[in-house]
N, C-alpha and C positions, 0 to 999 in steps of 0.2 A: 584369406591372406595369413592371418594368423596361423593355421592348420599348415599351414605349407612354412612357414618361418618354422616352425618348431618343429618339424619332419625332415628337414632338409639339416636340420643340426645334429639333431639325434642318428647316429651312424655308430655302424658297427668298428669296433676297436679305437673308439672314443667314449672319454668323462667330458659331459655335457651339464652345466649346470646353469640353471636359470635364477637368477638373483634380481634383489632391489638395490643394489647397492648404499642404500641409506639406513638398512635394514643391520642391525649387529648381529643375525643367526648366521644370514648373507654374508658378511665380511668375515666370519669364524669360518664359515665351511670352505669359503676359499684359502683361508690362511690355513686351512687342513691338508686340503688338495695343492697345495702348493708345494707343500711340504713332501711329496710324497715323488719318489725318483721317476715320475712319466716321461717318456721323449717328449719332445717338443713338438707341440702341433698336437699331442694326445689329450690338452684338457683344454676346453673351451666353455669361459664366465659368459653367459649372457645376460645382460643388461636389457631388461626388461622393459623397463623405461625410459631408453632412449630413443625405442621408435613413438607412433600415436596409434600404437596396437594393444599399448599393455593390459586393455581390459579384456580383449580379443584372448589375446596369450592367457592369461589368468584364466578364462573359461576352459578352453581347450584344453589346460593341463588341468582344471578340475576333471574335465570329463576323460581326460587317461587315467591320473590318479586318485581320484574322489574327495582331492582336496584343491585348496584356492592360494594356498599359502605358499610362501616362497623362504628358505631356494628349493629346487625340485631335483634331485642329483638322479642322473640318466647313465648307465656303463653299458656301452655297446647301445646296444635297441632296452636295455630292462632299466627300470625303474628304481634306484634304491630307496629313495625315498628324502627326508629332510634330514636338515640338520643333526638333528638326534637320534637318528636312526645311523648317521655315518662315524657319530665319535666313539661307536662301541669298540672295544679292542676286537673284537671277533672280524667286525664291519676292515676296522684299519688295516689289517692282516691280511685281509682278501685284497684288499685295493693294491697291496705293494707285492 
């Protein structure tokens, strides 16, 4: 269930990000990606914890990413990675 929730989000020419929403790295990286001129319909917050999968979820993105931790930023099918790997000016320049 979880592997198919998280497959079915992750598509090509979409930001896909999977968040806690209770989480401040979570509420920065959206307030980043929010910021950034996408169409509409191109960035999708996932809220991890509103199904009773989240532990489901959290596994299967360790075993894409090799981490447990959230948010997990997805662009197209690749992986950027967390928070702190998307506030780099290098990182922001590619997204826009």
């Amino acid at each position: 269930m979880a592997q198919e929730s998280v497959n079915c989000k992750i598509q090509p020419g979409k930001v896909v990000v999977f968040i806690k929403p209770t989480y401040p790295y979570c509420r920065r990286t959206q307030e980043i990606l929010s910021q950034l001129p996408l169409r509409q319909g191109l960035l999708d917050c996932v809220h991890i914890t509103a199904t009773n999968h989240t532990n489901e979820i959290q596994d299967y993105l360790q075993q894409l990413m090799g981490a447990r931790m959230e948010p997990q930023v997805f662009i197209s099918k690749d992986c950027l990675g967390r928070r702190s790997d998307l506030v780099t000016p290098k990182q922001i320049g590619a997204l826009q």
